[in-house]
C-alpha positions as CSV (number, residue, x, y, z in Angstrom):
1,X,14.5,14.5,14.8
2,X,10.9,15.2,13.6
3,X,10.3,15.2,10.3
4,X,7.2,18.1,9.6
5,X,5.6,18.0,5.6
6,X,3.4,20.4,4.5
7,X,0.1,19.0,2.6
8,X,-0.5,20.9,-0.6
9,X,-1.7,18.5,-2.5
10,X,-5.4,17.3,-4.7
11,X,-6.8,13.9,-4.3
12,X,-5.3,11.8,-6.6
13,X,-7.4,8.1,-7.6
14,X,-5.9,5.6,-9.6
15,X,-8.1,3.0,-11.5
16,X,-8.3,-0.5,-10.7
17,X,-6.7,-1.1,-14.0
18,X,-3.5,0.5,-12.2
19,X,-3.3,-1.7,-9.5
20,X,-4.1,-4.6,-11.5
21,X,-0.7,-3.3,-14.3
22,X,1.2,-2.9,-11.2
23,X,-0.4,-5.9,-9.0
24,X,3.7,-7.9,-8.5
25,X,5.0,-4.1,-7.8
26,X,2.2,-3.0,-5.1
27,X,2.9,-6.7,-3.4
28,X,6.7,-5.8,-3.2
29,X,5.5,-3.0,-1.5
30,X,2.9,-5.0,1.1
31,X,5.9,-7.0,1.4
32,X,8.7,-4.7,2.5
33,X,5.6,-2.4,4.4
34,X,4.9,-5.6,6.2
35,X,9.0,-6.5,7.1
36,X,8.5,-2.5,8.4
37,X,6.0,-3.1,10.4
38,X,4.2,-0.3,8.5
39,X,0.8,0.6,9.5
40,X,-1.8,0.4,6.5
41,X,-1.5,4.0,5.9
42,X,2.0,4.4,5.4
43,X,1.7,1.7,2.5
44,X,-1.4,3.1,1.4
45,X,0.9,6.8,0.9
46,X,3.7,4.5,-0.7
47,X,0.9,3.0,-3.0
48,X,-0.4,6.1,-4.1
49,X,2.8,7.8,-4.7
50,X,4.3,4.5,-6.7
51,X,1.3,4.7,-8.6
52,X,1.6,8.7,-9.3
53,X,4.7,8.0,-10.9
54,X,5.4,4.9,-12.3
55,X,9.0,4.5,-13.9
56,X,9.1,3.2,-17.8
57,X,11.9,1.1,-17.8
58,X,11.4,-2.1,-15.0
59,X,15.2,-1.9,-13.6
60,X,14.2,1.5,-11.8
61,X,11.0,0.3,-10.2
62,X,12.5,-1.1,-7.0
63,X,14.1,2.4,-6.4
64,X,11.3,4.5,-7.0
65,X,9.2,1.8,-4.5
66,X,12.2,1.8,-1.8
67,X,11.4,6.1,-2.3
68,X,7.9,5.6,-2.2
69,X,8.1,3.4,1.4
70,X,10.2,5.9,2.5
71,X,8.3,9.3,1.4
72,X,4.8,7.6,2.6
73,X,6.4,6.3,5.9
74,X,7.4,10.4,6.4
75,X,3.7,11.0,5.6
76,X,2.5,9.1,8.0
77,X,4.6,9.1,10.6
78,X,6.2,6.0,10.7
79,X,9.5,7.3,10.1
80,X,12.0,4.5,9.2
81,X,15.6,4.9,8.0
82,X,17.0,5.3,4.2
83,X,19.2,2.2,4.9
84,X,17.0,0.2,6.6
85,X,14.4,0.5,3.5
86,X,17.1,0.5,1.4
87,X,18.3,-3.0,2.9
88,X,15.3,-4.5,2.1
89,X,14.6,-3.6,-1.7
90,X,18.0,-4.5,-2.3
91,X,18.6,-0.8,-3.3
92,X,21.6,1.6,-2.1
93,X,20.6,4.4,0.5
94,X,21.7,7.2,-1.6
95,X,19.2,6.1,-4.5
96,X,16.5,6.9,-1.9
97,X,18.7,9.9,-0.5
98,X,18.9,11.5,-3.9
99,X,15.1,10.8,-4.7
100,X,12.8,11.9,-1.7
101,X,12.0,15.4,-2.1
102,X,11.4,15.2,-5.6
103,X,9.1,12.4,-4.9
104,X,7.1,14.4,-2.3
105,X,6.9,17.0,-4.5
106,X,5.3,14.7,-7.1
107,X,2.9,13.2,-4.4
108,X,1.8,17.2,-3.6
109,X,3.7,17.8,-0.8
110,X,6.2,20.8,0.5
111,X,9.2,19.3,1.7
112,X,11.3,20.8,4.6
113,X,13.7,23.5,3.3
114,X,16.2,22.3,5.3
């Protein structure tokens, strides 16, 4: 199954500032993108969207970078599995399952209707 996304979305740049605040959560993601075998720009997608909507509270960071590896993967076109992301953030599937279109949405895109 192919998985098509419209593009709807405005550039978004994040400050240096950001990456430096979130500098231990980007390097999760380098480090799960690179266990992936994630081409640069799936994590650069799964960077941006992290960084689009950063959770408050520290316990739900890992899910909404598992979601954010996943959605950017889509993106890209590197399509890997809930679980197998989900294995590797030490997060359940279904936190990724019930979390991807919204996240896409927040990142500017259409998701399928499906």
């Amino acid at each position: 199954m192919r998985l098509y996304i419209t593009e709807k979305r405005e550039s978004i740049v994040h400050t240096a500032k950001d990456h430096v605040e979130q500098s231990e959560w980007i390097s999760e993601i380098d480090r799960v993108a690179n266990e992936l075998n994630l081409g640069a720009r799936a994590k650069s997608y799964a960077v941006e969207i992290y960084l689009s909507d950063i959770p408050e509270m520290e316990r739900s960071k890992p899910a909404a970078i598992a979601t954010g590896i996943y959605v950017g993967s889509l993106i890209a076109g590197e399509e890997r599995s809930q679980q197998e992301i989900a294995d590797k953030m030490g997060v359940s599937r279904l936190t990724i399952q019930g979390r991807w279109k919204d996240t896409l949405k927040i990142a500017g895109f259409d998701p399928p209707s499906w």
